[in-house]
NUZANU-402715 format. One record per residue (C-alpha): x negated, y negated, z negated. Coordinates in steps of 0.001 Angstrom, whole numbers. Layout:
<tises>
c1_c2_c3
X_Y_Z;
...
</tises>
This chain:
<tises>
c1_c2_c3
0_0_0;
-1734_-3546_823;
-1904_-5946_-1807;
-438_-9115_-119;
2901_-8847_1576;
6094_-11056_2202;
9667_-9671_1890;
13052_-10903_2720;
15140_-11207_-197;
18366_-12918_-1771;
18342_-11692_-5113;
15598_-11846_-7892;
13063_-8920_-8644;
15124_-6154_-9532;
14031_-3493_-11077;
15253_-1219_-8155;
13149_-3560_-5288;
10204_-3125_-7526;
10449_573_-7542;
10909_652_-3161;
7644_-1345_-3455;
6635_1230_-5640;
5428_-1307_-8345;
7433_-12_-11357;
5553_745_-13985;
4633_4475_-15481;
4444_3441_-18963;
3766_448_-21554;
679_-297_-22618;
-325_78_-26445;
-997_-3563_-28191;
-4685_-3586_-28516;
-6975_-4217_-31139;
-7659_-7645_-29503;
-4255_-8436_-29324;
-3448_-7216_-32952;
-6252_-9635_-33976;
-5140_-12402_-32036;
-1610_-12071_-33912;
-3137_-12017_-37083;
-4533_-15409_-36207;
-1950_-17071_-35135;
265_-16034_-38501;
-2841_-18082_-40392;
-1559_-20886_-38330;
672_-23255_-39838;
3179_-24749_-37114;
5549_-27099_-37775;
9548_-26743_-38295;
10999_-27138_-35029;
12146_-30351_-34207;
16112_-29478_-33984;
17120_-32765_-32603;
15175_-32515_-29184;
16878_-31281_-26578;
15596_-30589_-22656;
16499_-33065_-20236;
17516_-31121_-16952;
14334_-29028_-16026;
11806_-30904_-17868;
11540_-29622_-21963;
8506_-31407_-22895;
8729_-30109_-27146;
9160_-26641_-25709;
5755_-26593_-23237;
3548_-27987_-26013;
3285_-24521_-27813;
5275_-21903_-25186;
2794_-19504_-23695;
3895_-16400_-21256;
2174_-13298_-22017;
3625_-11738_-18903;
4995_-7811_-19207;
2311_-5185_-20181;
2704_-2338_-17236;
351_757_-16774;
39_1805_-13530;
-2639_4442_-12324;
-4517_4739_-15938;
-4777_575_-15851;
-3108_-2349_-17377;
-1063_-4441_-15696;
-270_-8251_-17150;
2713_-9023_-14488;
4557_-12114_-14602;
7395_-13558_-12341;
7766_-17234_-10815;
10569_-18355_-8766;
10498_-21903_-7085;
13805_-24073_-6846;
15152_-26807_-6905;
16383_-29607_-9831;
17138_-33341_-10818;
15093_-34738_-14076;
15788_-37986_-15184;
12747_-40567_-15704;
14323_-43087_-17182;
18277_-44215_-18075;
17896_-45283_-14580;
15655_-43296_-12540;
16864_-39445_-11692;
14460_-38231_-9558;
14053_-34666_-7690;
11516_-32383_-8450;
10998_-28535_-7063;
10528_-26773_-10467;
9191_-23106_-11132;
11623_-20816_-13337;
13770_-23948_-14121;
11118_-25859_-15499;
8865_-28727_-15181;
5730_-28382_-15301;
5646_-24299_-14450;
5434_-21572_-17490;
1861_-21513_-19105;
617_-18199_-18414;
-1803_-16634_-20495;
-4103_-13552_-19878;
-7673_-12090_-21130;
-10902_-12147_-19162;
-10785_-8994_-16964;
-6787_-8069_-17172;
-5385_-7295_-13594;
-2738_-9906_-13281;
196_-9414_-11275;
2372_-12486_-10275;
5717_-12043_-8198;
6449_-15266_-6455;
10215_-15781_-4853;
10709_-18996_-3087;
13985_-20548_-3335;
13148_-24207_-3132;
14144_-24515_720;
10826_-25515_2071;
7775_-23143_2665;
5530_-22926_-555;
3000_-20712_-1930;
808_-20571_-5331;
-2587_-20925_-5361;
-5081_-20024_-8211;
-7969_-21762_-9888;
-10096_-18569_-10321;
-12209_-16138_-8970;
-10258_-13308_-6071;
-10325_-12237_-2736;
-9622_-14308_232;
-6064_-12237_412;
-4803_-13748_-3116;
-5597_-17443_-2397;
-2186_-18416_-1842;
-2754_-20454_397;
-276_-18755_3352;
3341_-20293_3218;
5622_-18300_1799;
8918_-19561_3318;
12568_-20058_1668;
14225_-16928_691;
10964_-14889_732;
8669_-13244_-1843;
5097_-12417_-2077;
2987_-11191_-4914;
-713_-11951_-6017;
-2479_-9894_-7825;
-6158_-10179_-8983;
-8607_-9904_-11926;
-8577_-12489_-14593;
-12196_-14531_-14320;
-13696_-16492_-15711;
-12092_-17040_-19033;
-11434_-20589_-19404;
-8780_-22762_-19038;
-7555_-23232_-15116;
-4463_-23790_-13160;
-1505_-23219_-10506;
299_-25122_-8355;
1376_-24938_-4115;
-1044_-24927_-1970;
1112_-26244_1565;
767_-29609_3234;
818_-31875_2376;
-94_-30228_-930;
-377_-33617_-2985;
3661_-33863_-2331;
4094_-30300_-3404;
2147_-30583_-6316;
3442_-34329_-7142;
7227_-32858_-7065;
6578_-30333_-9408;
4786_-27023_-8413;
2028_-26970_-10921;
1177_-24691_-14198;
-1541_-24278_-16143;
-3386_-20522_-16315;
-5165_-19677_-19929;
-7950_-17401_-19697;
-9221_-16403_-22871;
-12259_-15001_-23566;
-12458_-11021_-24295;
-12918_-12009_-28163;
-10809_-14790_-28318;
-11211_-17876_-30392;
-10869_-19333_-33731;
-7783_-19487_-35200;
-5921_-23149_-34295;
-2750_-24988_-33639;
-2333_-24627_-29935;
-1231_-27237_-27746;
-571_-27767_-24116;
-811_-31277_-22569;
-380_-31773_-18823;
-489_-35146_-17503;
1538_-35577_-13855;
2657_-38886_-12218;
5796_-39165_-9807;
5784_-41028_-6709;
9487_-42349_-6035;
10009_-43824_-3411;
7823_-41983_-1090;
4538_-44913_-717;
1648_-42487_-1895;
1657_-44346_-5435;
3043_-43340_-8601;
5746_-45465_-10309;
5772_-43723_-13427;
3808_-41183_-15504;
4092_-38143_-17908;
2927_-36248_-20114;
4696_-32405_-19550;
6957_-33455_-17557;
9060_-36550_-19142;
7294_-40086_-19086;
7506_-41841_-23268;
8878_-38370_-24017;
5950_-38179_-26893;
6720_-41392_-27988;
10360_-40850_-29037;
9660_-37603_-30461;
5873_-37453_-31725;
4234_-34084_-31854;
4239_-32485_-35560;
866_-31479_-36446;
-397_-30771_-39828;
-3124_-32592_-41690;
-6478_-31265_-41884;
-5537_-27937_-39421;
-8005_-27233_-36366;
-5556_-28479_-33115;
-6999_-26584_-30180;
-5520_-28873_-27183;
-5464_-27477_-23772;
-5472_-30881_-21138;
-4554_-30532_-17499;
-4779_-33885_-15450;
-2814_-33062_-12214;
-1990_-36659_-11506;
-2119_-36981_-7986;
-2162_-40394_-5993;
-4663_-41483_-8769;
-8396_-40862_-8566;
-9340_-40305_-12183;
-7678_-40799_-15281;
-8737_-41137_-19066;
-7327_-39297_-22374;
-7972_-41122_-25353;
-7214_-40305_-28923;
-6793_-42887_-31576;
-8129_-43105_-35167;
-10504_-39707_-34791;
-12995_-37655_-32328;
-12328_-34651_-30641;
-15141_-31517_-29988;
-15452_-31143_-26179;
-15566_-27615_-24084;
-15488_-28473_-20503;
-13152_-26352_-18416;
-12789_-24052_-21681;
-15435_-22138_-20147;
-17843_-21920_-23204;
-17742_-21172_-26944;
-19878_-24231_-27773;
-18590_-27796_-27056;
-20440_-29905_-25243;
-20064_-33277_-26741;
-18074_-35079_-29411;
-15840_-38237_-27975;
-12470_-40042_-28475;
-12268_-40667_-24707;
-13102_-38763_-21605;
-12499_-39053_-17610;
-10685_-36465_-16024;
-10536_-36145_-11679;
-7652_-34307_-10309;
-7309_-30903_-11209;
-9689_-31455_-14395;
-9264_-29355_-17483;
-10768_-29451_-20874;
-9894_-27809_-24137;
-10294_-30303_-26414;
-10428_-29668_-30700;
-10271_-31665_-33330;
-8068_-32347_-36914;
-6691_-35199_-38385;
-7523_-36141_-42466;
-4988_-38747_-42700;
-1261_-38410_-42388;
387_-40818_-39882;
1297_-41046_-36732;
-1797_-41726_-34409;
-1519_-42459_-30629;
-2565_-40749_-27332;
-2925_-42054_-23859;
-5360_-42577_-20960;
-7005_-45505_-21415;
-6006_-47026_-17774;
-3161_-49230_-19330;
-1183_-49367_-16102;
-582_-45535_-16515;
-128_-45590_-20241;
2714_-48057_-20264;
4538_-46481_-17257;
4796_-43257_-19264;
1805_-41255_-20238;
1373_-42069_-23738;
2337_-40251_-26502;
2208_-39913_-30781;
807_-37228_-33312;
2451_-37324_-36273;
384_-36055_-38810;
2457_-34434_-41755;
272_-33727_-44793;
-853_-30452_-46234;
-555_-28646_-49592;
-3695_-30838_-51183;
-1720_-33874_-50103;
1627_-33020_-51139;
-389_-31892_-54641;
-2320_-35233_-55057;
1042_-37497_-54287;
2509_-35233_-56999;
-381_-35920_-59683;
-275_-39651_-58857;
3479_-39955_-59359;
2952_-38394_-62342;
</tises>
């Protein structure tokens, strides 16, 4: 059976097309030791309540992407793992502003795409169905054959599937890959793709930041600006981190029309690990310049409670949407010490 193929379809992956492909699985995979330490960490990890009073505005959820990664579905197939995920393209309205609805192609519903998340060396399997009308494909940052490039148009009503090693780990992305691919990408067909490293990493509150403008009326400029997928969304509801916790921040800049952007973080310094592909940062800053396509994890923790802003430091872009708030909530020792002061 070849590994890249297109197929007419109307209907989502069912489980009975999969099996004609002969793609079903033969069995689930055991949770690994890896993966059983990984969940361990992340129970050490103190995450905020849920902010109840958010809601998603049409396709765009910004409080959900922050901390929602897809693990795919664990298939074994021929004595190997499988980490298979599915992404449909469509269509959807998202509204800017009280003014400004604006339409976007969105993958599963959603603006920006689902955050997929693998290990170094899993065989990922990705089922893309176009429904968005127009040809589109997916292309991923990464290392794979010339056949898994995505860079072939997939057209409306058709499905494909890509399916490759995980390398390097680091922290890459998604997004369509057909002319003119800064429209595709500017209207929504974009994800980030989390490679971690065979051992994993510290234990951390982890966050996803994606930074996209939108061109409205069609001039090869952006109007306004965002930060996963809403522009001032952070501003009206601040991001609830807690004081004195390790925030691991994964930062996508996929603003396109714009040559470079900043990301600046007020009141503190953040540890630097370019691309995510190294253990060690690099360098310790409160600002740094992303191109297109740039992607950082960036760490760092706050010692004072508050709310403390974020924002690229190019004000035009800040004030037409991409700017945001922490809001620092304080730990145990702080509640403690208030306590023993009141008292």
């Amino acid at each position: 059976m070849p590994n890249y193929f297109t197929l007419k379809t109307d209907k989502l992956f069912s489980r009975r097309q999969l099996l004609q492909l002969g793609l079903a699985s033969v069995g689930i995979a055991g949770v690994s030791a890896i993966w059983q330490k990984w969940t361990a960490q992340k129970q050490s990890v103190r995450v905020p309540p849920s902010q109840t009073e958010v809601i998603a505005k049409g396709a765009a959820n910004p409080m959900q992407v922050i901390r929602d990664f897809d693990y795919g579905t664990l298939k074994r197939e021929n004595g190997r793992t499988i980490r298979e995920f599915s992404l449909t393209a469509g269509t959807s309205a998202i509204q800017l502003n009280s003014a400004v609805a604006y339409n976007i192609w969105d993958l599963n519903g959603r603006i920006p795409g689902p955050t997929l998340r693998v290990k170094q060396g899993d065989r990922v399997r990705i089922l893309f169905l176009n429904r968005a009308g127009h040809s589109h494909s997916l292309h991923f940052h990464g290392i794979h054959t010339a056949e898994m490039d995505g860079i072939r148009p997939v057209s409306n009503g058709s499905a494909t599937i890509y399916e490759f090693d995980a390398e390097p780990f680091g922290v890459h992305l998604y997004h369509c890959h057909i002319e003119p691919v800064t429209r595709h990408i500017a209207k929504g067909l974009y994800g980030m793709f989390i490679v971690d490293p065979p051992a994993g990493r510290p234990p951390a509150d982890e966050i996803v930041l994606i930074m996209a403008g939108y061109d409205v009326n069609d001039d090869n400029r952006n109007e306004y600006y965002a930060f996963n997928g809403l522009p001032h969304y952070y501003m009206h509801h601040p991001i609830r981190i807690y004081q004195n916790q390790l925030i691991r921040l994964y930062l996508l800049n996929i603003i396109e029309f714009d040559p470079a952007v900043t990301f600046h973080l007020h009141a503190n310094f953040f540890d630097v690990y370019p691309l995510g592909m190294t253990l060690t940062p690099t360098q310790k800053t409160d600002v740094i310049t992303m191109g297109v396509a740039e992607r950082h994890i960036v760490e760092f923790a706050f010692r004072y409670p508050g709310k403390y802003m974020f924002h690229p430091h190019q004000d035009a872009i800040a004030e037409n949407g991409c700017m945001g708030q922490f809001e620092v909530i304080c730990d145990r020792n702080c509640s403690q010490s208030k306590k023993k002061s009141l008292g």
